[in-house]
N, C-alpha and C positions, 0 to 999 in steps of 0.2 A: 603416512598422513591419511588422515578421515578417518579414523576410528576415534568417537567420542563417548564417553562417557555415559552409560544409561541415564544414571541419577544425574548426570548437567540437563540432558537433552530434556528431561520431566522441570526441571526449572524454567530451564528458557521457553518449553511449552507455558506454564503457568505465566511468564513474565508479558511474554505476546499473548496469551488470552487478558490481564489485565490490560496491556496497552489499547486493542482491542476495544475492549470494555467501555472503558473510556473514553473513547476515539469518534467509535460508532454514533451512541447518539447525540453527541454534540453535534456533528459532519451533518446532520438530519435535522434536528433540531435550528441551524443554520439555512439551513435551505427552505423551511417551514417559516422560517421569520423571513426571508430576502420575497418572495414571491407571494401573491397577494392570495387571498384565502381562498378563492374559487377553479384554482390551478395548482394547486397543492400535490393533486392525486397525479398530475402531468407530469411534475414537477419531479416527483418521488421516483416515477417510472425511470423517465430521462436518464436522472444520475444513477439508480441502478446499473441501466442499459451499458451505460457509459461507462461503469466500475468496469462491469462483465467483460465489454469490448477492449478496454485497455488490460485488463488482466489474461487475456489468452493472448496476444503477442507477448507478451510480456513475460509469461511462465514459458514458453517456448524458447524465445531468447535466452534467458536465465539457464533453462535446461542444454540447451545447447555450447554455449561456453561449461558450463557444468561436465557436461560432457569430452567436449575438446579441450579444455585448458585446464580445468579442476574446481573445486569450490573455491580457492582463493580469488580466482580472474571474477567468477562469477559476484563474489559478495564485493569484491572489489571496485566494479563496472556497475552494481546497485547501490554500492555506498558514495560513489561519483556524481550517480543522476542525480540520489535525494538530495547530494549539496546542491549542485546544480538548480533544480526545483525550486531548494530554500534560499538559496540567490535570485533567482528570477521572480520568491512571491515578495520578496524586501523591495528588489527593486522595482514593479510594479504595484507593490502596498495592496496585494490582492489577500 
């Protein structure tokens, strides 16, 4: 187990640089329209800040079941939260 593919791994690269792509500045673009025009540059900072901070526990964790259990636990325990997430933005309508 875990041995994949060269030619997958150059797809699913290209699939997550468009998902990416796409993602990006809408998520900016959103945050540009909710906050008024003269707190923009605050604005921008913040959610960066907060990407960055939520992203290093984040890949830790990740790496860590990676580690101890294998990629399965891991993408497993990531494919949980994002439902999880996608339930909580429905039910809050955020």
């Amino acid at each position: 187990m875990g041995h994949v593919n060269a030619a997958w791994m150059w797809v699913l690269f290209v699939f997550y640089g468009l998902y990416y792509a796409f993602t990006e500045g809408i998520q900016k673009a959103y945050i540009a329209d909710i906050v008024p025009e003269g707190q923009r540059g605050t604005a921008m900072g913040t959610y960066n800040a907060m990407v960055g901070i939520a992203a290093l526990p984040a890949s830790i964790i990740a790496g860590f079941l990676w580690q101890t259990f294998g990629p399965l636990i891991a993408f497993s325990t990531s494919s949980i939260i994002a439902i999880l997430a996608a339930l909580l933005m429905i039910i809050f309508r955020i």
